[in-house]
N, C-alpha and C positions, 0 to 999 in steps of 0.2 A: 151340501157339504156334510161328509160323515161324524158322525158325534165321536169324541175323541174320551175314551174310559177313562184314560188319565186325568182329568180335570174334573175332579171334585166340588172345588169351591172357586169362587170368582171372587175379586175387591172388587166395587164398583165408584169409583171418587165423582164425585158429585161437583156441582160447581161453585158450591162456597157463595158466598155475600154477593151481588151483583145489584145493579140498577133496577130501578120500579118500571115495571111494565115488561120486562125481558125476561121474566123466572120461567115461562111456563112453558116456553118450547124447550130450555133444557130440563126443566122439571119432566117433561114428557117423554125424552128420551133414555132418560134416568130411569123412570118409574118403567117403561116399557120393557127397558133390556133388564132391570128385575126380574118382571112376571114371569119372561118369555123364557129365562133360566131354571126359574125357581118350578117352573115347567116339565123344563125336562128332567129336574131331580137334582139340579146343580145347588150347590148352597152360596147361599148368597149374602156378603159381608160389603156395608154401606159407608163409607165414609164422606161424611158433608161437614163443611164448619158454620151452616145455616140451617138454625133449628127449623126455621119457618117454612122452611121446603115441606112439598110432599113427599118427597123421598124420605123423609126420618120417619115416616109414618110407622110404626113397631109391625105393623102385618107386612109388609111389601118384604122386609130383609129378615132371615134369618140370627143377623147380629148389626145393631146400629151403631155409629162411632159419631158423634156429633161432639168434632174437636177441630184446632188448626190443622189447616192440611197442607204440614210441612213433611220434608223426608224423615223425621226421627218418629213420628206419629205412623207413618207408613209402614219404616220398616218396624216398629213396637206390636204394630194392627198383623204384620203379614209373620212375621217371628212368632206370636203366639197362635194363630192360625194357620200359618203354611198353605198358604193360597199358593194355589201356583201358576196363576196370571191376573197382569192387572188390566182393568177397563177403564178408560177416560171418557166421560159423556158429561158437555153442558159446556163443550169449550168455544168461544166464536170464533169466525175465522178470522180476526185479525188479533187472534193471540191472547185476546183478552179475556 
């Protein structure tokens, strides 16, 4: 897929509080779609309301957000950044 100039910065929302034993495959997907951005030169802004994750890690995102991850939070994070697409990673498939 062609890389798209338009797209400066990425959110990437993280999965928030979750069960013991279950953090680290979305922890992985999380921290992955970071790198693989922060790669091609994309900036990369992290929103988790779980400080304990790897993803709040200060190296991995260019801006960290470790707050509720409600819509007023989103649009406050994307208003003073002007992201201009959002990523969801660490969601399971039965919604939860």
């Amino acid at each position: 897929m062609p890389r798209r100039e338009d797209i400066r910065s990425v959110l990437i929302l993280g999965s928030g509080p979750i069960v013991i034993g279950q953090a680290c495959e979305f922890d992985y997907s999380g921290t992955q779609a970071a790198k693989a951005l922060k790669e091609k030169g994309i900036r990369v802004i992290l929103l988790n309301s779980n400080p304990a994750t790897i993803m709040t890690d200060p190296d991995l995102a260019d801006a960290t957000y470790v707050e509720p991850m409600t819509v007023p939070v989103v649009q406050k994070i994307t208003g003073k950044r002007k992201t201009g697409r959002n990523s969801s990673h660490g969601r399971r498939s039965d919604g939860s």
